[in-house]
gemmi code that builds the backbone of each chain (N, CA, C; Angstrom):
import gemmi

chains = {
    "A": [
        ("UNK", (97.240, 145.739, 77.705), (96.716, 146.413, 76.519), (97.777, 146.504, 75.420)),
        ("UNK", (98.626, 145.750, 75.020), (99.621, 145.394, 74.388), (99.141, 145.582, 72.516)),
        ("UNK", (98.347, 144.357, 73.145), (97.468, 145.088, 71.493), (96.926, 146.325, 70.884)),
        ("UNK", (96.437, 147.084, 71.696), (96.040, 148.387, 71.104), (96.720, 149.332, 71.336)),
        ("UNK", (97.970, 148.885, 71.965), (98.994, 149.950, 72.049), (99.928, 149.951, 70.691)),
        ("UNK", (99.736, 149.049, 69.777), (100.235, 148.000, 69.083), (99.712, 148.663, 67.588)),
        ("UNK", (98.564, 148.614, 67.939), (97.612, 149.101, 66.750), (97.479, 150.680, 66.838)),
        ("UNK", (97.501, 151.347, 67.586), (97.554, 152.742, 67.735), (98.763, 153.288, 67.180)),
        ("UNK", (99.876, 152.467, 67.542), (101.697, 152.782, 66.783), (101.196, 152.660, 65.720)),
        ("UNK", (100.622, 151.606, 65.252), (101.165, 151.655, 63.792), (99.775, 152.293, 62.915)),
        ("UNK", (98.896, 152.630, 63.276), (98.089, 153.861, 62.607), (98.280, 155.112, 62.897)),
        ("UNK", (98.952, 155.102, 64.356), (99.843, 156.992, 64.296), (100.990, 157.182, 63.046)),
        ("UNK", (102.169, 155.877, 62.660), (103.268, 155.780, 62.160), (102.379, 155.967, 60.479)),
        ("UNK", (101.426, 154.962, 59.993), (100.822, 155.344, 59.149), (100.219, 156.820, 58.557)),
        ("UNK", (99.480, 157.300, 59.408), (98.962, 158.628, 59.203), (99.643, 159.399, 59.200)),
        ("UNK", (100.792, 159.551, 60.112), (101.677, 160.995, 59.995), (102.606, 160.938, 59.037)),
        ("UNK", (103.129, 159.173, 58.420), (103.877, 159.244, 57.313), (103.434, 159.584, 55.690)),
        ("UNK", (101.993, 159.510, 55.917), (101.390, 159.760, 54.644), (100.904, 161.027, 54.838)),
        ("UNK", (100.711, 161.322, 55.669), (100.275, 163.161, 55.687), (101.323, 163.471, 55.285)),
        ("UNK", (102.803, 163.221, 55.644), (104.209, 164.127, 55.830), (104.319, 163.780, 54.110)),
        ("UNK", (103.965, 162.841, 53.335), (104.401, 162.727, 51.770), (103.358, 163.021, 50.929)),
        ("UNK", (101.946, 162.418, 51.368), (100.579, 163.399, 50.168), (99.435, 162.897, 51.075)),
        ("UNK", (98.723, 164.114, 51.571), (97.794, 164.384, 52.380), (96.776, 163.720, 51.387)),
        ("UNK", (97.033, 163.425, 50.240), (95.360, 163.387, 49.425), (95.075, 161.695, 49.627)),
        ("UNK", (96.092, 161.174, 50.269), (96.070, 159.548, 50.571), (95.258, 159.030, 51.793)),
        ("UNK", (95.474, 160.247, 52.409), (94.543, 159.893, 53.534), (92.748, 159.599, 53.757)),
        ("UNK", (92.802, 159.906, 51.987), (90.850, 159.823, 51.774), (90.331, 158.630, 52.438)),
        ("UNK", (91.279, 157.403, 52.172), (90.402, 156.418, 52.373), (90.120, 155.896, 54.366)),
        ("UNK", (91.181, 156.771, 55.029), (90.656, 156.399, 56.414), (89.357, 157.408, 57.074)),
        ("UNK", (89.047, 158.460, 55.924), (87.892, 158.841, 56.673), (86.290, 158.454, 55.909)),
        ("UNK", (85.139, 158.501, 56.360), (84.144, 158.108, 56.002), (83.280, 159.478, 55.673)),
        ("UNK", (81.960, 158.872, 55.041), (81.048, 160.616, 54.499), (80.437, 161.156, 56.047)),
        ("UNK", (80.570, 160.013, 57.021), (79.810, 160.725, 58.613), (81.280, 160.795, 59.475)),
        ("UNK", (82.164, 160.771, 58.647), (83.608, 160.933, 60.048), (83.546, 162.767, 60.302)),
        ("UNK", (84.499, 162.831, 61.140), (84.240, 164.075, 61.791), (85.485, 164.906, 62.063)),
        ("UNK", (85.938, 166.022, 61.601), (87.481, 166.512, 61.877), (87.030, 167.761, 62.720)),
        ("UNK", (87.546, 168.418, 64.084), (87.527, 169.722, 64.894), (89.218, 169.987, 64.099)),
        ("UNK", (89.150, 171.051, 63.316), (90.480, 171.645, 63.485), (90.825, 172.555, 63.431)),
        ("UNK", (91.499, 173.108, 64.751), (91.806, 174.413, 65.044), (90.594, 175.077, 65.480)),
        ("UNK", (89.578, 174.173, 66.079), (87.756, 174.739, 66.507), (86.716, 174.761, 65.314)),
        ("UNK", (87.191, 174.292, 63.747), (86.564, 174.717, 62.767), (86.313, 173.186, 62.340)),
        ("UNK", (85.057, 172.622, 62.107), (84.360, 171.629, 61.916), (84.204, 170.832, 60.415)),
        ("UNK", (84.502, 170.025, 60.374), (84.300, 169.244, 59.155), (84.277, 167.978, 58.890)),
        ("UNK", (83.556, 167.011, 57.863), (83.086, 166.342, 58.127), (83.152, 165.816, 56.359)),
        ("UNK", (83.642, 164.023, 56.908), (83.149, 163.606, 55.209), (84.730, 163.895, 54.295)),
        ("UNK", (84.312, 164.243, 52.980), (84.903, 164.443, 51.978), (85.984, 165.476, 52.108)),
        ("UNK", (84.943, 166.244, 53.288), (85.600, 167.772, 53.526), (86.980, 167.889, 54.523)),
        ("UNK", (87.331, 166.515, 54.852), (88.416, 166.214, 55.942), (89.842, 166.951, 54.864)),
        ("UNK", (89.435, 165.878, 53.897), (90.474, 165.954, 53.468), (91.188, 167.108, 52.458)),
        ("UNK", (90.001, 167.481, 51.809), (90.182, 168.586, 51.523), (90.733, 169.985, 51.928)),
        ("UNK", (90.328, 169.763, 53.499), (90.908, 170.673, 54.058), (91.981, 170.487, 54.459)),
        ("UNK", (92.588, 169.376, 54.458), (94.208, 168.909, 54.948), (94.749, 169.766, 53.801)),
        ("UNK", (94.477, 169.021, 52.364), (95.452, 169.563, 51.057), (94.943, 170.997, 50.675)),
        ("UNK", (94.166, 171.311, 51.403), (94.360, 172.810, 51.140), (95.668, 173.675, 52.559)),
        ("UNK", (95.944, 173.092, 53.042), (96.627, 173.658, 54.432), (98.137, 174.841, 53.592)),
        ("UNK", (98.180, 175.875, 54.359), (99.224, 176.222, 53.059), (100.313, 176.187, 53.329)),
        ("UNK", (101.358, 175.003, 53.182), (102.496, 175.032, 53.451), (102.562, 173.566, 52.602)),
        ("UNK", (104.022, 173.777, 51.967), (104.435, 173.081, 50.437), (104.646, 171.140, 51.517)),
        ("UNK", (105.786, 171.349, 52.418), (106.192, 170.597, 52.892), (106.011, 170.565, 54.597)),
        ("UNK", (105.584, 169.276, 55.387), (105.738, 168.963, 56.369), (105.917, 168.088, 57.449)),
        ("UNK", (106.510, 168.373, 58.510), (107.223, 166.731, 59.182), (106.612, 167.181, 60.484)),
        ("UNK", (105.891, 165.868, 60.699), (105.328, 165.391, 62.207), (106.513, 164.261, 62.881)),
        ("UNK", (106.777, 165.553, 64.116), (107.425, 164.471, 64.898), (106.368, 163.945, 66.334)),
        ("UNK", (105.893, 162.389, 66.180), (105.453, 162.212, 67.469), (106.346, 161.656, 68.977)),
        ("UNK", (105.728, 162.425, 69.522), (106.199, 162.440, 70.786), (105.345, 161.695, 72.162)),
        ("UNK", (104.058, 161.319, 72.133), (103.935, 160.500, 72.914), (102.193, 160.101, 72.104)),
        ("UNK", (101.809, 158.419, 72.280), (100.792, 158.394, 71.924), (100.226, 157.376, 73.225)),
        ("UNK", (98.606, 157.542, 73.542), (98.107, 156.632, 73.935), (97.022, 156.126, 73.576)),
        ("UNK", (96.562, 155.040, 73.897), (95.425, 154.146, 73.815), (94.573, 153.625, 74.448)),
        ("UNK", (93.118, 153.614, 73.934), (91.955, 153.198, 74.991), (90.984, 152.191, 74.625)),
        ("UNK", (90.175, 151.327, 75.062), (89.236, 151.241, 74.011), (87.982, 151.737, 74.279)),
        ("UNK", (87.203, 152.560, 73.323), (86.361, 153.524, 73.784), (84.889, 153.116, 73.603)),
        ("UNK", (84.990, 151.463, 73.698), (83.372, 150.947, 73.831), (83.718, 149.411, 74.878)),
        ("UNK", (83.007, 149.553, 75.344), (82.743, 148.639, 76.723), (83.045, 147.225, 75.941)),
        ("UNK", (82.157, 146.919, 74.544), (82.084, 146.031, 73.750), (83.355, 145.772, 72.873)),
        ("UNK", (84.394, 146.211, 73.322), (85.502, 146.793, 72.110), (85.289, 146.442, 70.920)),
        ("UNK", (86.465, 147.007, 70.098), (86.146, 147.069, 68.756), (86.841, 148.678, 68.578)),
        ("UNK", (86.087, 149.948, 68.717), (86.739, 151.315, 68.616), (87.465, 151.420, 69.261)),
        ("UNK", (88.580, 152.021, 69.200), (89.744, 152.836, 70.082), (89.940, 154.136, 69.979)),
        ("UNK", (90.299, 154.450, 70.809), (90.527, 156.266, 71.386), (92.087, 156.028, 71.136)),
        ("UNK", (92.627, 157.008, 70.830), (94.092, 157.125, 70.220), (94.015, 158.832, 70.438)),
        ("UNK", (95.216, 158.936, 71.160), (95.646, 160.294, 71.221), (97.648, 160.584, 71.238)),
        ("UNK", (97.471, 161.592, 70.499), (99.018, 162.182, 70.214), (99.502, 163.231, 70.470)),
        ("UNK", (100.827, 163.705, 70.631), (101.020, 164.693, 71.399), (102.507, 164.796, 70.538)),
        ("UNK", (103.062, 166.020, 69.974), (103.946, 166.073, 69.271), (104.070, 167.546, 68.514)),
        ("UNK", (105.259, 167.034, 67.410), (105.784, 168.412, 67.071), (105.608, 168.702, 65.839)),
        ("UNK", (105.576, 169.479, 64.861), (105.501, 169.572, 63.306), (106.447, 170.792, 62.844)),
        ("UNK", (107.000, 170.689, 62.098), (108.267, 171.213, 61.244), (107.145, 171.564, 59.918)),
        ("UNK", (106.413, 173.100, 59.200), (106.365, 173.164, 57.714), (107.429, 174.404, 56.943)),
        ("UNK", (107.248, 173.813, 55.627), (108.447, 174.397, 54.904), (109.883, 174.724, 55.656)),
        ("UNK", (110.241, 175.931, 55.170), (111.311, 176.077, 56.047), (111.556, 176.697, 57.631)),
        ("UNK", (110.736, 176.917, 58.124), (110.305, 176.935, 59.389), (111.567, 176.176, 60.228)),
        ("UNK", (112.192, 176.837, 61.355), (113.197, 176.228, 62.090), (112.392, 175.778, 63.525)),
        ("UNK", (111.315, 176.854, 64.122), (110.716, 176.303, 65.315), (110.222, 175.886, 64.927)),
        ("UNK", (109.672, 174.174, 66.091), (108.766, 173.509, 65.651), (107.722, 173.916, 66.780)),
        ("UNK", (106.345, 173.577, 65.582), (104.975, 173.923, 66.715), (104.770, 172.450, 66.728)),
        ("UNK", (104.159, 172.477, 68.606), (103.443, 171.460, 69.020), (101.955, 171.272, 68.828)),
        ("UNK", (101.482, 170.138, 68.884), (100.216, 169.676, 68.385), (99.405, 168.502, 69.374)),
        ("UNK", (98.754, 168.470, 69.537), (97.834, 167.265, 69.965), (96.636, 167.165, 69.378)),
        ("UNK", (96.730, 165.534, 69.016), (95.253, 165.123, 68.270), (94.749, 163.957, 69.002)),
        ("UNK", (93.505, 164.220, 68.689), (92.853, 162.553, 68.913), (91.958, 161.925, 68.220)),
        ("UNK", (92.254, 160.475, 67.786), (91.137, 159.600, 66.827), (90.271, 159.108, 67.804)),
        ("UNK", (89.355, 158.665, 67.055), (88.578, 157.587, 67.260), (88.740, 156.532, 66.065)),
        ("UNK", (89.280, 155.310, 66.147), (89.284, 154.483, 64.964), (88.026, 153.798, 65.410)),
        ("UNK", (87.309, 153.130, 64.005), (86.450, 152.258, 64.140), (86.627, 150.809, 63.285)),
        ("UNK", (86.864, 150.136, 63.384), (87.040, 148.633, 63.466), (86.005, 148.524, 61.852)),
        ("UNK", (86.590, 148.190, 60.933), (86.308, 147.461, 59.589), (86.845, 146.402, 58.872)),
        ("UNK", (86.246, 145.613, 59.153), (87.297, 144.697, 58.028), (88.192, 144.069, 58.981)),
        ("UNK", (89.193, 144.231, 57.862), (91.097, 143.996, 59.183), (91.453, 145.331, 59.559)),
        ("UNK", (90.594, 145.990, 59.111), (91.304, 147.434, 58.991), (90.310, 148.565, 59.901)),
        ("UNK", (90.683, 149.844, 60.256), (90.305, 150.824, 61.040), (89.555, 151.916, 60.200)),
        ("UNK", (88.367, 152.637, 60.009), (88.673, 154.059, 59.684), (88.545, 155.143, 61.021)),
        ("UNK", (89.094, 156.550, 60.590), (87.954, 157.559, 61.425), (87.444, 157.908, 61.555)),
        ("UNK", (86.726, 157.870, 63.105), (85.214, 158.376, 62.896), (85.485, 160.003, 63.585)),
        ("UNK", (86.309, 159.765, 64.506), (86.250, 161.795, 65.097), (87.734, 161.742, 64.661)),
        ("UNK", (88.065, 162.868, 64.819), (89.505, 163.255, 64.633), (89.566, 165.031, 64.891)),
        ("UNK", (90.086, 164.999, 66.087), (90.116, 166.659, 67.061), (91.678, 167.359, 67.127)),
        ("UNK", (91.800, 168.348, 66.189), (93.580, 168.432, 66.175), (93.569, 169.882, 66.608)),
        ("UNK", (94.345, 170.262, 67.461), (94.847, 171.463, 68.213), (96.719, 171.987, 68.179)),
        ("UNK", (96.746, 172.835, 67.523), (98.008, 173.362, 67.984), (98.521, 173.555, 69.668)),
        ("UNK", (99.211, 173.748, 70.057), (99.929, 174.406, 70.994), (100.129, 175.468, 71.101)),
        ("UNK", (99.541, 176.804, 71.283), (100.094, 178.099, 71.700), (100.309, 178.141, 73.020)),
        ("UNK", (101.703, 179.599, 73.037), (102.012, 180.419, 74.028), (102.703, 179.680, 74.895)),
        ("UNK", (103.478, 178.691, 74.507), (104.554, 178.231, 74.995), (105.739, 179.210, 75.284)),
    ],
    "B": [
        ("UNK", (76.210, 172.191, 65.925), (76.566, 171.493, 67.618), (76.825, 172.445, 68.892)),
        ("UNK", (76.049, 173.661, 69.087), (76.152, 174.237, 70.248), (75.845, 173.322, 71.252)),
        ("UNK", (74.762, 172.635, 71.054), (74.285, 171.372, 72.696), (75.700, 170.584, 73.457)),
        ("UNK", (76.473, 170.380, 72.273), (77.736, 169.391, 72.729), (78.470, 170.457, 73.158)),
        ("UNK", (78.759, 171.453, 72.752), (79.777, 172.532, 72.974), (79.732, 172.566, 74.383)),
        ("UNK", (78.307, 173.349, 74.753), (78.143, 173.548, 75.839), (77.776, 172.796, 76.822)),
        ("UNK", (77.413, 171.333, 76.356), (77.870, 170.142, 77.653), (79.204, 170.211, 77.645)),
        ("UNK", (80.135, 170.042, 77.141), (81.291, 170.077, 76.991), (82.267, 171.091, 77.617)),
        ("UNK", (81.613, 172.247, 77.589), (82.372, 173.551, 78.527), (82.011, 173.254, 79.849)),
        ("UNK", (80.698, 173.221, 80.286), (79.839, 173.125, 81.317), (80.765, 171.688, 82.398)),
        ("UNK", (81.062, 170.674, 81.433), (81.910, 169.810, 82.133), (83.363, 169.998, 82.407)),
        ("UNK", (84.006, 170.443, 81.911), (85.301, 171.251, 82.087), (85.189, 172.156, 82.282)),
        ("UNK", (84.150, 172.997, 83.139), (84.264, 174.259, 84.090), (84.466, 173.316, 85.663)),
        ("UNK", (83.032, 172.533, 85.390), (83.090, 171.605, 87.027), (84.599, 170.870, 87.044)),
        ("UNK", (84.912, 170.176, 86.283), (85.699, 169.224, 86.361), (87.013, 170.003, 86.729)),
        ("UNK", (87.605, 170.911, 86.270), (88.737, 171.300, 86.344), (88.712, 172.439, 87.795)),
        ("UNK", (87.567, 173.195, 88.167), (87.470, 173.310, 89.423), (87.322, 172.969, 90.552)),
        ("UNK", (86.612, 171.558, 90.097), (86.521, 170.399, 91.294), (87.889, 170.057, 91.469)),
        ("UNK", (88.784, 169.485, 90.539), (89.895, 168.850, 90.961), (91.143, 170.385, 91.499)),
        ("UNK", (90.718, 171.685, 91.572), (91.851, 172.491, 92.289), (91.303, 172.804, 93.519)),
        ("UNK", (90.052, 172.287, 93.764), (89.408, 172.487, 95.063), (89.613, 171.174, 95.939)),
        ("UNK", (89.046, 170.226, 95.382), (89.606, 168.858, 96.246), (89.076, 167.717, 95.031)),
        ("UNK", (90.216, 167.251, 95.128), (90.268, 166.228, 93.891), (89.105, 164.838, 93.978)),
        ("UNK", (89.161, 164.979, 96.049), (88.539, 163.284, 96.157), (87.175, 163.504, 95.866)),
        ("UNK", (86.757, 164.806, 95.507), (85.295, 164.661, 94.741), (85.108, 164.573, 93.478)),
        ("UNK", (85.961, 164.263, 92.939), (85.780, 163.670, 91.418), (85.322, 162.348, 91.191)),
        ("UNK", (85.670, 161.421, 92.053), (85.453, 160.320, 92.792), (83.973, 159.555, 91.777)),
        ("UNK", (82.774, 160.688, 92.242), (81.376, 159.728, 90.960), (81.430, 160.230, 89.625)),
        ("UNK", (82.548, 161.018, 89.343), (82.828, 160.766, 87.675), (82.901, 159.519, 86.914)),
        ("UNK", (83.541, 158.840, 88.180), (84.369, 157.694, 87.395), (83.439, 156.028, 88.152)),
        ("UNK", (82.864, 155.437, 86.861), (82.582, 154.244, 86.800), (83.526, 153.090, 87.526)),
        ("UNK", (83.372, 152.196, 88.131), (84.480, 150.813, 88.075), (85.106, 149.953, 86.961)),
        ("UNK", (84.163, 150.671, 85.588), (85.025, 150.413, 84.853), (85.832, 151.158, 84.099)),
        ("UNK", (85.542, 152.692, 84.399), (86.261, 153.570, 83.448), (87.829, 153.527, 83.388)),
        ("UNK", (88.491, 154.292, 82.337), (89.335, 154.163, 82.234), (90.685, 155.402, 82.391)),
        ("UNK", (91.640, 155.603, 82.994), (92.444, 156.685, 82.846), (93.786, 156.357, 82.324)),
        ("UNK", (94.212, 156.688, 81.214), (96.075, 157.094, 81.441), (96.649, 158.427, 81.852)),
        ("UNK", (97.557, 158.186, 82.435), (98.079, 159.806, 83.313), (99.516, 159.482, 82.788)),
        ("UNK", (99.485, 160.161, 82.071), (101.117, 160.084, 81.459), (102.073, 158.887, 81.240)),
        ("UNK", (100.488, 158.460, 81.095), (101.510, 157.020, 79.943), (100.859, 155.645, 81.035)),
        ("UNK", (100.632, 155.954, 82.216), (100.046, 154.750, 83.164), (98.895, 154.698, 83.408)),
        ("UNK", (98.481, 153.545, 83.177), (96.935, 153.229, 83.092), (96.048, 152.595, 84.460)),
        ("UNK", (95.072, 153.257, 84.841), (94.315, 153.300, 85.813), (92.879, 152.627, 85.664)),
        ("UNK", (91.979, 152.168, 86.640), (91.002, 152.027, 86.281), (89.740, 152.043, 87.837)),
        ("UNK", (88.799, 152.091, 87.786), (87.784, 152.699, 88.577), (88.426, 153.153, 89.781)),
        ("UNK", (87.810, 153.238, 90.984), (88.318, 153.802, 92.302), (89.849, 154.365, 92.093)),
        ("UNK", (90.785, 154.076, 91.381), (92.079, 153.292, 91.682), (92.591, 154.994, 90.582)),
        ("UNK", (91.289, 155.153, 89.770), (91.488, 156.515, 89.285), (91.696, 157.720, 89.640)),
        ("UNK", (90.687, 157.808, 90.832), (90.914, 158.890, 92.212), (92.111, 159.499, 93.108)),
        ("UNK", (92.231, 158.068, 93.223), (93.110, 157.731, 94.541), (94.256, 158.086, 93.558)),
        ("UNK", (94.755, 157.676, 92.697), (96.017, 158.549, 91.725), (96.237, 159.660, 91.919)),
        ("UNK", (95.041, 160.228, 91.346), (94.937, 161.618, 91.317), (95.212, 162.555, 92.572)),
        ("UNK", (94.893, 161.902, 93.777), (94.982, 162.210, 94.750), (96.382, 162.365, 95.656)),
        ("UNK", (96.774, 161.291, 94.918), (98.112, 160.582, 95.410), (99.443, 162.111, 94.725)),
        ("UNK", (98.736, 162.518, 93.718), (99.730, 162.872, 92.879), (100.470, 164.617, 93.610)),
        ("UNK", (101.670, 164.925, 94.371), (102.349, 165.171, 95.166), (102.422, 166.661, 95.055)),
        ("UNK", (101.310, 167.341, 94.701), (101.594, 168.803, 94.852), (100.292, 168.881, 96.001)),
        ("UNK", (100.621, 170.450, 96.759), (99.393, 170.844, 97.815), (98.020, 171.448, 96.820)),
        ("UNK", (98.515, 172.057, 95.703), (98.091, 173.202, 95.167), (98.186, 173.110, 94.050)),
        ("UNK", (96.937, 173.031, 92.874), (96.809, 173.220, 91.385), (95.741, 173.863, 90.990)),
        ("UNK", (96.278, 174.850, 90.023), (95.560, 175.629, 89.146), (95.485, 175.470, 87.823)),
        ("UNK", (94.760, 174.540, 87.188), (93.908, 174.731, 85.390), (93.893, 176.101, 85.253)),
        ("UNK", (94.411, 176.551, 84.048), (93.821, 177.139, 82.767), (93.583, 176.523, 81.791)),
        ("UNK", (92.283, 176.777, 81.077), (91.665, 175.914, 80.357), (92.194, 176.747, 78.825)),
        ("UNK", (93.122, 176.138, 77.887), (93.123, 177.019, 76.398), (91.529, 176.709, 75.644)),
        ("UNK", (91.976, 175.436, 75.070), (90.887, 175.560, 74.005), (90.411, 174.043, 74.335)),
        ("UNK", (88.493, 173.934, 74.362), (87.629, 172.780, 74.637), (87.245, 173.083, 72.998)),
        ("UNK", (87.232, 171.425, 72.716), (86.558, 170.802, 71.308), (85.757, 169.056, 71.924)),
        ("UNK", (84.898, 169.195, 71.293), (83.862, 168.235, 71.008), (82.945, 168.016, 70.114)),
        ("UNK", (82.803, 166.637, 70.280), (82.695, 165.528, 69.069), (81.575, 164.685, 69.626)),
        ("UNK", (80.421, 164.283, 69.356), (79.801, 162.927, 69.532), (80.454, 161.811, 69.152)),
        ("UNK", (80.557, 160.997, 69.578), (81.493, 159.634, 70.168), (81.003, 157.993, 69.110)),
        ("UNK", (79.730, 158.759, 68.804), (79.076, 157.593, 68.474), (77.862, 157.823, 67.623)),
        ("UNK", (77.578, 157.521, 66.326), (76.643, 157.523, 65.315), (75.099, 157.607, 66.249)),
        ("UNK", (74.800, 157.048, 66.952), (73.921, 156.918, 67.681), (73.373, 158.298, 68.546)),
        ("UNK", (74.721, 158.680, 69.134), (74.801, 160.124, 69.813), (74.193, 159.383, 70.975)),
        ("UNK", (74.384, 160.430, 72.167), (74.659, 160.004, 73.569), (76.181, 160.170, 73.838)),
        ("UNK", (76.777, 159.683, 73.735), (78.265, 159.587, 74.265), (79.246, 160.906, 73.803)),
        ("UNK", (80.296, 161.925, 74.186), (80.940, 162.581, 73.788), (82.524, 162.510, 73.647)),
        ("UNK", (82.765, 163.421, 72.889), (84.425, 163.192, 73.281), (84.432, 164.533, 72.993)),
        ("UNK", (85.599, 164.937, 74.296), (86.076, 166.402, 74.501), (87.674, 166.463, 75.012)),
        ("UNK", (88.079, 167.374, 74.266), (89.689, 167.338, 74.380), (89.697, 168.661, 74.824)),
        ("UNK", (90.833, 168.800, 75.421), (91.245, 170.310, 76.168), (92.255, 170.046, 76.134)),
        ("UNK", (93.143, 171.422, 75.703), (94.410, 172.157, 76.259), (94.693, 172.778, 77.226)),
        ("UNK", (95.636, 172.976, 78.131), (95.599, 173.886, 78.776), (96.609, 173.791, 79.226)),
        ("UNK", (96.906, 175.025, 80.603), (98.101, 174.847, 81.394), (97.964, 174.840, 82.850)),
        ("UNK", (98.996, 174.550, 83.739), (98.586, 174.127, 85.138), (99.627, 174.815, 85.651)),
        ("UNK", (100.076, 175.447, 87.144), (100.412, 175.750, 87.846), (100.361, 175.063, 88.973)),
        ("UNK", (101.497, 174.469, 90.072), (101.423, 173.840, 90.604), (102.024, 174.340, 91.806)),
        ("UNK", (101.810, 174.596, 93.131), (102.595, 174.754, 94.603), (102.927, 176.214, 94.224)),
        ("UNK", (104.112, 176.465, 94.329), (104.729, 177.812, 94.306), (105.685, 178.023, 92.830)),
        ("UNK", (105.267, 177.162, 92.433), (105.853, 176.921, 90.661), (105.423, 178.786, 89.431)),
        ("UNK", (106.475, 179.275, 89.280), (105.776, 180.261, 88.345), (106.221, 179.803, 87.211)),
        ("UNK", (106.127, 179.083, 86.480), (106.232, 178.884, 85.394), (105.171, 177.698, 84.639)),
        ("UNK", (104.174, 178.171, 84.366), (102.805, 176.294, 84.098), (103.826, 175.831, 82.728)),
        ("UNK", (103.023, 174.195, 83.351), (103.304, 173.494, 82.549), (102.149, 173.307, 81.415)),
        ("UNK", (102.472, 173.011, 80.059), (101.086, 172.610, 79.652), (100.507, 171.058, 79.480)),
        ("UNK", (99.443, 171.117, 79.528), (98.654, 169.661, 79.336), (97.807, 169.570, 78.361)),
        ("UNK", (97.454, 168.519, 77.945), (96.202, 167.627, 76.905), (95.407, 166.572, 77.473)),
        ("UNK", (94.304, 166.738, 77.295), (93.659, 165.898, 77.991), (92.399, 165.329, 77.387)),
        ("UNK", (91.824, 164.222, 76.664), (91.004, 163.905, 76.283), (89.597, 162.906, 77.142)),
        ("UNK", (88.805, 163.388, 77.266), (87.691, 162.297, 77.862), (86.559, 161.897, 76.934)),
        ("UNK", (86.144, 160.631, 77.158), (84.944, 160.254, 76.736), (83.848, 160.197, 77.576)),
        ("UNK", (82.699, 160.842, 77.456), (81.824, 160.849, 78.686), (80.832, 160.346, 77.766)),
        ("UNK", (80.106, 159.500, 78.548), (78.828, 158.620, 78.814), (77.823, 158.944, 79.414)),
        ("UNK", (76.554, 159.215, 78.766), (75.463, 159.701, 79.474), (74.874, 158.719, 80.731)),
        ("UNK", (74.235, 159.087, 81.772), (73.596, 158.364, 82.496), (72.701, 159.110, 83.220)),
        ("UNK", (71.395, 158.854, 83.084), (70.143, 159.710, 83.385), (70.448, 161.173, 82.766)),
        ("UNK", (70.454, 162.366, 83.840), (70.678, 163.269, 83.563), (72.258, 164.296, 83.563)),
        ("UNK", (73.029, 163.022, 83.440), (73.900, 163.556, 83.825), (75.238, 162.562, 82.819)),
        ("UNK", (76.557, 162.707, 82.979), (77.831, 161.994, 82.384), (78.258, 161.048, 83.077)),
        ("UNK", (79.089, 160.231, 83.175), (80.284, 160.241, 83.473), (81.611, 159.676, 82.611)),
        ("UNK", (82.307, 159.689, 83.276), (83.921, 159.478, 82.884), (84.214, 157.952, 81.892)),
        ("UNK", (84.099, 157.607, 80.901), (84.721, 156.461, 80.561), (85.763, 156.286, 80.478)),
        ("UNK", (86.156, 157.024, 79.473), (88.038, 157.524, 79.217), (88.394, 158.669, 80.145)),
        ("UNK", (89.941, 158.575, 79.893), (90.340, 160.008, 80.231), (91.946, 159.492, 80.064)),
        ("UNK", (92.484, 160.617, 79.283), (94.120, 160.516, 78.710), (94.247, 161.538, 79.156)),
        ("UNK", (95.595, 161.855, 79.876), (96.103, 163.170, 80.695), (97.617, 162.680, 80.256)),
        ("UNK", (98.008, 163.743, 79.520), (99.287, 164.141, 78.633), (99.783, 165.517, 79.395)),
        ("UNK", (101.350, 165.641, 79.878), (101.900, 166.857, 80.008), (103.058, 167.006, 79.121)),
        ("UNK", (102.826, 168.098, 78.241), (103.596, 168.819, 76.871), (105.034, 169.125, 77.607)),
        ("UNK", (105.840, 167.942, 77.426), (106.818, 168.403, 77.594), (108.364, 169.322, 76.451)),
        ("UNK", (109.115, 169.465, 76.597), (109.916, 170.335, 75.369), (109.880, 171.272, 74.761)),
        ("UNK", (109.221, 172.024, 75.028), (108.559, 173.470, 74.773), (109.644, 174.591, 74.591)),
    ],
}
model = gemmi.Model(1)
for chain_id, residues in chains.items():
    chain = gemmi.Chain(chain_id)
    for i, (resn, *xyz) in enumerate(residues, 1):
        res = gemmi.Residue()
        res.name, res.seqid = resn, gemmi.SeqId(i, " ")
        for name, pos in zip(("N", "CA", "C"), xyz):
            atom = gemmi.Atom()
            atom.name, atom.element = name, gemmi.Element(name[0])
            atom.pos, atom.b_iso = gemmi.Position(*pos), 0.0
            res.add_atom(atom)
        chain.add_residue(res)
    model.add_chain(chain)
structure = gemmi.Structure()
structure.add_model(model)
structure.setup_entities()
């Protein structure tokens, strides 16, 4: 699975580097039926992103720490992508941990998302 | 989406009590073709079990933090559900935590297992 281990790096390395410099870039990997759980609170569409650049903290750094890959149709084409890692905002010295998971869907040459499920880490 | 919610709890009540009771009945979760990574190594039908089985404690206890789910697929039928949580293992007082994502697949009246990514949060 070389390849979609391949393609999962470099759309984790993508996404967390453009979240970490302007969240409002990320419009174009989601769609009006994609789907965000974050933090248990549901959204969908336009509203992904919106709710990223509303998040309130000026500055922030995702460090990833482990990702894997699946492909999540018998027929491939979609992949399951999941991450597991740390985030640094503003001046904040502890870092909180995080795990997310995509679903990319196959367009073009290119991927968007269709789910996207992000959870902090408490009570470590 | 209460219907998904609560397939979604309903399967990670069984699932995570089945496997601290005896793991080798997890066994018709999993298709011959489904798929598992367990911390980075990739598994696939029968061969999923028998891992799990293999894996060297007498004694594990799930706590489940937080279940989120997603329909998998425009079509609907298929889910994706991620969980946090933490585990306790043998005579260990201190849990470790985990992430764990599955894709389940309807069949008649019931799921099973396509995916499944099992992440333990290490660095805490």
């Amino acid at each position: 699975m070389a390849d979609i281990n391949a393609i999962a790096k470099s759309f984790v390395d993508f996404y967390y580097s453009t979240f970490d410099r302007n969240r409002a870039e990320l419009a174009p990997l989601y769609k009006e039926f994609s789907m965000m759980s974050f933090e248990g609170q549901q959204f969908r569409g336009a509203d992904i992103v919106e709710k990223l650049q509303s998040l309130p903290f000026q500055r922030v750094q995702h460090q990833v720490v482990t990702v894997d890959a699946q492909p999540s149709n018998p027929q491939a084409g979609p992949l399951l992508v999941t991450v597991t890692g740390r985030l640094l905002v503003d001046d904040e010295q502890n870092p909180q941990h995080f795990s997310q998971t995509f679903q990319l869907v196959p367009e073009g040459t290119s991927y968007f998302v269709f789910n996207d499920i992000f959870r902090l880490n408490y009570g470590f």
